[in-house]
C-alpha positions as a Markdown table, in Angstrom:
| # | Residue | x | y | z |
|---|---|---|---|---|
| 1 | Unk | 38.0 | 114.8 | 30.7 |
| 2 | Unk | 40.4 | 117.2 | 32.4 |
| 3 | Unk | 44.0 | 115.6 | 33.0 |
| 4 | Unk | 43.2 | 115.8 | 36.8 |
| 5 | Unk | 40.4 | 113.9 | 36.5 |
| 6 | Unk | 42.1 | 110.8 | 34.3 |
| 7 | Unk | 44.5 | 110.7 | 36.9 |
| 8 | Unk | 42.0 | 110.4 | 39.7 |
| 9 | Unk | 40.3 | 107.5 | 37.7 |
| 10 | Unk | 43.7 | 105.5 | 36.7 |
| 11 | Unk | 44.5 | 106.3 | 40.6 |
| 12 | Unk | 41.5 | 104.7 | 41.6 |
| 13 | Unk | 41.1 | 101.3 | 39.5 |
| 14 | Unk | 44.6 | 100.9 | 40.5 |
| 15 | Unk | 43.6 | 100.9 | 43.9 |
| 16 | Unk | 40.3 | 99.4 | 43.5 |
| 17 | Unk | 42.4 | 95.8 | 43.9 |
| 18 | Unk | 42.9 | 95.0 | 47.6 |
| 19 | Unk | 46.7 | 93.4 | 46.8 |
| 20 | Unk | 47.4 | 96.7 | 45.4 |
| 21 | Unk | 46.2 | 98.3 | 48.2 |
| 22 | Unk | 47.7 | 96.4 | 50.6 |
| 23 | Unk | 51.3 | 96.9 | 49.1 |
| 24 | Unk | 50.6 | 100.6 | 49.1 |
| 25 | Unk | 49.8 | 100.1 | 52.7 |
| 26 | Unk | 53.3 | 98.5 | 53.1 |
| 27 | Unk | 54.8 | 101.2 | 51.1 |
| 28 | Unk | 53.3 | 103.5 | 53.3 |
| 29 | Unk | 55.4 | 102.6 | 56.2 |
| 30 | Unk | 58.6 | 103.0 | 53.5 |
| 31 | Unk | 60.5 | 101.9 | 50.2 |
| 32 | Unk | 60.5 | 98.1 | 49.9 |
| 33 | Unk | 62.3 | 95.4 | 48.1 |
| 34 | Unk | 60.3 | 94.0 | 45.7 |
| 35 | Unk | 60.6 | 90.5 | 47.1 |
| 36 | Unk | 59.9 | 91.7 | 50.4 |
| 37 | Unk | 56.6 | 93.1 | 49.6 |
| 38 | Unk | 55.4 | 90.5 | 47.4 |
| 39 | Unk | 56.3 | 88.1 | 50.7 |
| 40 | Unk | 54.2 | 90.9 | 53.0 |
| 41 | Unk | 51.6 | 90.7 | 50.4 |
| 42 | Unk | 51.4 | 87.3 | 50.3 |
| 43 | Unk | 51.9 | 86.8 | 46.6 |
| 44 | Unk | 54.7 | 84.8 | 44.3 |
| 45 | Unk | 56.6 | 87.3 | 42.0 |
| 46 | Unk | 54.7 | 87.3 | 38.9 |
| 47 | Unk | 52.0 | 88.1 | 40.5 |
| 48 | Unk | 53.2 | 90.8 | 42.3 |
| 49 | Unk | 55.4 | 91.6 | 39.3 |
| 50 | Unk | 51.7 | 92.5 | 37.7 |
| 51 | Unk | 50.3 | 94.5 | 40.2 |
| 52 | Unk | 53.3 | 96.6 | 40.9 |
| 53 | Unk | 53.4 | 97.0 | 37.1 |
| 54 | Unk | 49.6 | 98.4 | 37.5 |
| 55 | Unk | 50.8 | 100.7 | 40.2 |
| 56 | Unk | 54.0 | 102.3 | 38.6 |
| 57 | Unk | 51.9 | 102.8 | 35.3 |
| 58 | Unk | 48.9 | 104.4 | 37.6 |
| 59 | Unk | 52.0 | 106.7 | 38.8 |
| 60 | Unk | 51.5 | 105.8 | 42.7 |
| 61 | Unk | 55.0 | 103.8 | 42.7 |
| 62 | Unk | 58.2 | 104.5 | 41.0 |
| 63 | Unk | 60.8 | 101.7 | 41.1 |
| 64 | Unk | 64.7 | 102.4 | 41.6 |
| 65 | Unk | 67.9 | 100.0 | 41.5 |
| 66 | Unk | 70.3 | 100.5 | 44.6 |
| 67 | Unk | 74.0 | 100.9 | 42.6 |
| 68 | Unk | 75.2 | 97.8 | 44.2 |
| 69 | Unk | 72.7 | 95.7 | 42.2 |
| 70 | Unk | 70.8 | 96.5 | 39.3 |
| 71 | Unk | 68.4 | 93.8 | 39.5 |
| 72 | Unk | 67.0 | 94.7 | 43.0 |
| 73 | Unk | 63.9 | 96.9 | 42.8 |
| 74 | Unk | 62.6 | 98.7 | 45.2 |
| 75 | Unk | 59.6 | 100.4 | 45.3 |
| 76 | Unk | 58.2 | 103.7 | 46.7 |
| 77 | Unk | 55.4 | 105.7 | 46.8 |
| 78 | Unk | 54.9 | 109.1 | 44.9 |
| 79 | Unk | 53.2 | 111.3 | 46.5 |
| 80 | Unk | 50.9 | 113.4 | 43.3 |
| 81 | Unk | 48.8 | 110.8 | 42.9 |
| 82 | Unk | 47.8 | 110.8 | 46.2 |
| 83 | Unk | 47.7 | 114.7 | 46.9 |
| 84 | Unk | 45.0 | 114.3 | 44.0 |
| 85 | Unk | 43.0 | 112.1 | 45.4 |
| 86 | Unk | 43.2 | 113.6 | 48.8 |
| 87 | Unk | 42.0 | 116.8 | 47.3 |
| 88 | Unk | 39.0 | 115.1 | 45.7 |
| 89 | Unk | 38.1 | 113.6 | 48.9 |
| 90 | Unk | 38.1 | 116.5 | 50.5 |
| 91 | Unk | 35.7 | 117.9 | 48.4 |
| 92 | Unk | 33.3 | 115.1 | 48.2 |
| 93 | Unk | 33.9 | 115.5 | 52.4 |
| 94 | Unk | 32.6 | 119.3 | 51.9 |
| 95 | Unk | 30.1 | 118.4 | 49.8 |
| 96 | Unk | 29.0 | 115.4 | 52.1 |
| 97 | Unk | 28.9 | 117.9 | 55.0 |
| 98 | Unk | 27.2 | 120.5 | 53.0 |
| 99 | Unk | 24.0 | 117.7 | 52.3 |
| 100 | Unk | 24.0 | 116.8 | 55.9 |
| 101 | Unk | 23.8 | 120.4 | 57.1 |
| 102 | Unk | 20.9 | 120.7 | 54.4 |
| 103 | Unk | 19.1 | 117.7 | 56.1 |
| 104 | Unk | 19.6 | 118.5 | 59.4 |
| 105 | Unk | 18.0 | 122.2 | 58.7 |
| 106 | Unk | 15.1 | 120.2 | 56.9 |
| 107 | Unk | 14.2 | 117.7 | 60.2 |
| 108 | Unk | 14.8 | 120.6 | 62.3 |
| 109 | Unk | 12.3 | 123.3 | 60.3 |
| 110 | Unk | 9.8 | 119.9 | 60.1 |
| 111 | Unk | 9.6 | 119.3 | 63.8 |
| 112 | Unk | 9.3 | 123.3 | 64.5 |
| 113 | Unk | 5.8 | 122.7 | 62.4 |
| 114 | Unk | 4.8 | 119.5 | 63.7 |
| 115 | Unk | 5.4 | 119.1 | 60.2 |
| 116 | Unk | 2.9 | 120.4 | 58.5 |
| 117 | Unk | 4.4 | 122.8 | 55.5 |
């Protein structure tokens, strides 16, 4: 398994959770608190505390402490993970596209014939 494609697969169980993907939704918009998301998200802290554990070991979200207050986390999204997926998808678009074009030659040739080949 290429290094690319182990990334793509902790990428997507990571985000095969719909709280997960939800808080990457929120992160979307910008950093976050962790409170604050877990409150968005609709989840006490430890359980937030585990997804967001799931997400920074999946590399989508890296934590930081503001210098004011090392306890505070805040969360952010990192944007490799998601420039590999996005490249993925794209292919599996092209691919997609690719069938379809196929299929639609296929129906098209069949009805020339009346369908007889």
């Amino acid at each position: 398994m290429t290094s690319a494609a182990f990334d793509l697969d902790r990428t997507l169980a990571a985000l095969a959770d719909p709280h997960r993907r939800r808080a990457v939704e929120l992160l979307g918009e910008g950093p976050m608190r962790a409170g604050a998301l877990g409150s968005a998200v609709g989840l006490p802290a430890p359980a937030m505390s585990r997804h967001l554990r799931v997400l920074r070991t999946s590399g989508l979200v890296e934590e930081s402490h503001p210098d004011s207050d090392a306890r505070v986390r805040i969360y952010a999204l990192r944007r490799g993970p998601f420039e590999v997926l996005d490249a993925w998808l794209s292919q599996m678009r092209a691919a997609w596209g690719d069938q379809l074009d196929a299929f639609r030659a296929h129906v098209e040739s069949w009805g020339e014939d009346g369908g007889k080949e």
